[in-house]
Every structure is written in structure tokens, then in C-alpha cells.
N, C-alpha and C positions, 0 to 999 in steps of 0.2 A: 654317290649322289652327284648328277651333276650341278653346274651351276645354272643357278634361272637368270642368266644374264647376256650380254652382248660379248663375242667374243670378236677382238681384231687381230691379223696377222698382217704384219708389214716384212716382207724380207724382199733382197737385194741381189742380184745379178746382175750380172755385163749385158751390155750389149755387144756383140761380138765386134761386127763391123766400124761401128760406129767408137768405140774404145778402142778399136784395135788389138783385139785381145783373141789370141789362137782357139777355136771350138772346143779345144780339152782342156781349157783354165779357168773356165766360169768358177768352178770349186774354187780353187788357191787364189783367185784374187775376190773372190768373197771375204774370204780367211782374211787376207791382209787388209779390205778395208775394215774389216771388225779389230784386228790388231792393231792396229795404226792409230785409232779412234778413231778413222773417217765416217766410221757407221756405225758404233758398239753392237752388240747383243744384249739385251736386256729383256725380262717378261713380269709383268703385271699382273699380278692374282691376288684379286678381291678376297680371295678364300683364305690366304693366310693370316692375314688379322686384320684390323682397324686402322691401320696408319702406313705410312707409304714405306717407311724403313722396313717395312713386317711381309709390305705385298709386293714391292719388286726385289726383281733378283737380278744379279750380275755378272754370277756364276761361268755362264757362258765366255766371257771375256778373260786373258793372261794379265796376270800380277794385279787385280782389281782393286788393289787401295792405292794404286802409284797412279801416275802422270802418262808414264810409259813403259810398254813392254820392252825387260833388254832379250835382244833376239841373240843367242847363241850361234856361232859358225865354225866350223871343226877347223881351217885355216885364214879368219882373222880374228878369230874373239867374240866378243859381244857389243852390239849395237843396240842406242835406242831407236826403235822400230816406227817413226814417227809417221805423220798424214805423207808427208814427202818420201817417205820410204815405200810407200803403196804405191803415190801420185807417180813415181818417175818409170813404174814399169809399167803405164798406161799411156799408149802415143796420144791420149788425147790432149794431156798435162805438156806435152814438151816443149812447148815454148814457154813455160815457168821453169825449165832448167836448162843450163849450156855448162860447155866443156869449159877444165880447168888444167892445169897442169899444177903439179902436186908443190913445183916452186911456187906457186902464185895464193895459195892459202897464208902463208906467213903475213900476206897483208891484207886477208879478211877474217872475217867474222863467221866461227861456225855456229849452227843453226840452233842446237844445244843452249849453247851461252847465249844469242841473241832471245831466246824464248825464256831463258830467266830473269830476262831483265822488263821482256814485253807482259801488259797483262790485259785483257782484250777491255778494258776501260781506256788504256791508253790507245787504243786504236779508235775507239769512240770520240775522240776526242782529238783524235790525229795526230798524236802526240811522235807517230813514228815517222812524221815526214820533217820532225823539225831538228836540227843535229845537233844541237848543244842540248837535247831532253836523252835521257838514261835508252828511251824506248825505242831512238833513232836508229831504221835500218835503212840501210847504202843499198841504193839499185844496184845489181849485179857486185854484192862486197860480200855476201853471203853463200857459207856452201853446206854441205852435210855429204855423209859418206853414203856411198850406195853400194850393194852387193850387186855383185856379177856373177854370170851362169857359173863361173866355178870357184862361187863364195868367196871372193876375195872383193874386198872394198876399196875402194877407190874416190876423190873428191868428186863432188859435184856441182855446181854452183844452182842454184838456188834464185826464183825473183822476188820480191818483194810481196807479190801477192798471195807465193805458196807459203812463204812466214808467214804472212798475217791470217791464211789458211788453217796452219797449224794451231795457231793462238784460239782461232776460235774453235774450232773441234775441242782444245783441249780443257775451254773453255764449259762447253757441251757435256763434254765426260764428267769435269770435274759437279757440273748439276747435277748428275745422275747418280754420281756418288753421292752425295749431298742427301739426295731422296730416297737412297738405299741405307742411308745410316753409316756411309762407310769414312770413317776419317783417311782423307790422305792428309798425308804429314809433306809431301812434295809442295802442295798449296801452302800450308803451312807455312814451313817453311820460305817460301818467294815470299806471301807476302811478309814475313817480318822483315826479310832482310830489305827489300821496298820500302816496305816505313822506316826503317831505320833510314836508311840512304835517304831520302823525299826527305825528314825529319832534319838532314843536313849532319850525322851521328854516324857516318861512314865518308871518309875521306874518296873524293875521287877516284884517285890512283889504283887505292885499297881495291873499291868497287868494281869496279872496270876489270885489273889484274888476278883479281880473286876471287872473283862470283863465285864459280864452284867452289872453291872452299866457305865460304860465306854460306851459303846453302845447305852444305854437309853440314856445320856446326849448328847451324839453325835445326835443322833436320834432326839429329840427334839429342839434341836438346827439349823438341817440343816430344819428341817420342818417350823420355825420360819427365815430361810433367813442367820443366824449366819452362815457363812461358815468359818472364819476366826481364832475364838477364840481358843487355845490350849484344846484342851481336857482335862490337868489335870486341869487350870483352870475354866472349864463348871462343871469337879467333886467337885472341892472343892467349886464354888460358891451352889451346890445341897448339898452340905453338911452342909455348911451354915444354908444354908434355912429350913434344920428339927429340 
């Protein structure tokens, strides 16, 4: 039976010329702005119940309860697959990235860590233009790693506006999870360890040096039920334990 209703479809192509994107890639850069979150897949059907967790789906999209997809490469590992990872193999994006030499990272910020510290309230708020807030990102201090035609990565640097790009895509996604019923524990997780920190209950140093581990603990912790426990004390009990 069909449905007696309004049906819409929204999908997503290059523009060849104007992207700059070769006539036989329309496919695979569809693909990555859907992996990336610059554009999810998701589909809406009234049919399957009464409430929004029941009637969209999300299926279409890789690792649908995270943050991000890590993308697999047979020689450098795995990468998370972020909006900048789409953006930088599209010449329209490039002046949101410039070259880095692989010594010149040790005195920035990769993109990763800068997005767990940003959460797209703080960019409401501007909070990433002011450099004593947690949220501050440096004009050209930011890089993330890019695949190359024969899957090797390499630095990239990054501007300010493709963060704050990323932030809100993942922003975007993370609604959509939201209204599909999907718990990401990634969200989770940032935000405890945020209010803890904000809270003034994580030591500078701590913060700044440890994010990723700060997050893993949080992370595993809310996946286990623990919602309660201070986050330096989830770090120092993992610390413990090695």
C-alpha cells in the first residue's frame, strides 16, 4: 500500500566545473561528502511509527553512533574522515588549506584535538577568536592529515573557517542522531569532559596535554552507565591500571 502522502528527495552532486571535480567522480565525492558529515544520508518515513527515532533512518551512513568515520588505508592506517577530509579534494575549498612541512606541526594544533575542545555554542559566541578560552583556534596553527593518490598521508594545514566548518557539520549530525534515537557516547563524552574543565575540576596542563585521553575515559565510562564520576578521577583510576 502506498503511502497517501507528500514524498521529498533531496540528493547531492558536483558541479563539475565549478568544484573542479573530474566528469568520473561525481560518485566518490558524493560518497565523501556523506562520510565526512558534510551532507549525511538519512530518509524519513512516516510509515514506520509515531515518533521521529521510529521514522528516520541513518543507515546509509559509516559508524552511525560516532562523531566520525575512521577511514582505513592499506599504507598509513586509519584516519578520522572529517568535512576537511572531503573539503581539501575539492579545488573550490583551497584557499581554506596550505602547505605544511611535517617539522612545522610540533608547534600546532591538530584538527582532531582542536574539535574536542570546540563545541559549536562556543563559536556562537565567538569564544574561538579569544586565546586564553579552551575553544581558541590560531589562524593558520591548525593542520589535519590528508590522503594522497597513493594513500599515504600527509600534514595539512587547515584555516580557521574549515574548523569552525567541521564543528558545525558535526554539530548537524550529531541532531540527527538525536532524532534517530541514536546515542553517541563521542558527544557524550566532550561534553563531560567540558564541564568538568569550564567547572574549573581539570587542571590546565591536564586538559590541554590530555584531551584524548580525557575523552577515551569519559567515553568508556558513559558507555559502561558511570555518568557521575569526575573525570580526573576516571584518568587517574586508567592510570592506575597501566
Amino acid at each position: 500500500m502506498l503511502y497517501r502522502g507528500t514524498a521529498y528527495i533531496q540528493s547531492f552532486t558536483t558541479c563539475q566545473p565549478e568544484h573542479g571535480v573530474a566528469d568520473d567522480m561525481a560518485t566518490e565525492h558524493a560518497k565523501m561528502a556523506r562520510d565526512s558529515r558534510g551532507l549525511p544520508e538519512f530518509i524519513y518515513d512516516p510509515q514506520q511509527g509515531e515518533s521521529y527515532d521510529e521514522s528516520i533512518s541513518l543507515k546509509g551512513n559509516p559508524s552511525i553512533d560516532r562523531d566520525w568515520w575512521e577511514k582505513r588505508t592499506k599504507s598509513a592506517g586509519q584516519f578520522k574522515f572529517t568535512v576537511a577530509n572531503w573539503a581539501a579534494k575539492e579545488p573550490r575549498f583551497r584557499r581554506h588549506f596550505f602547505k605544511v612541512n611535517p617539522d612545522q606541526i610540533d608547534n600546532m594544533i591538530s584538527l582532531d584535538k582542536i574539535l574536542l575542545k570546540l563545541t559549536q555554542q562556543d563559536t556562537i559566541h565567538r569564544y574561538f577568536s579569544d586565546p586564553e578560552h579552551r575553544a581558541f583556534i590560531p589562524q593558520k596553527g591548525v593542520y589535519t592529515m590528508v590522503e594522497g593518490p597513493d594513500g599515504s598521508l600527509k600534514p595539512t594545514g587547515v584555516s580557521r573557517q574549515m574548523v569552525l566548518f567541521c564543528a558545525e557539520r558535526r554539530k548537524s549530525w550529531r541532531m540527527l542522531q538525536s532524532k534517530a534515537g541514536i546515542i553517541n557516547y563521542d558527544r557524550k563524552a566532550q561534553e563531560r569532559v567540558l564541564r568538568d574543565y569550564d567547572a574549573g575540576k581539570i587542571p590546565d596542563e591536564i586538559f590541554h596535554s590530555q584531551i584524548e585521553n580525557l575523552i577515551a575515559a569519559a567515553f568508556a565510562a558513559e558507555k559502561e552507565g558511570d555518568t557521575k564520576t569526575p573525570v580526573m578521577d576516571l584518568l587517574n583510576k586508567d592510570d592506575s591500571n597501566t
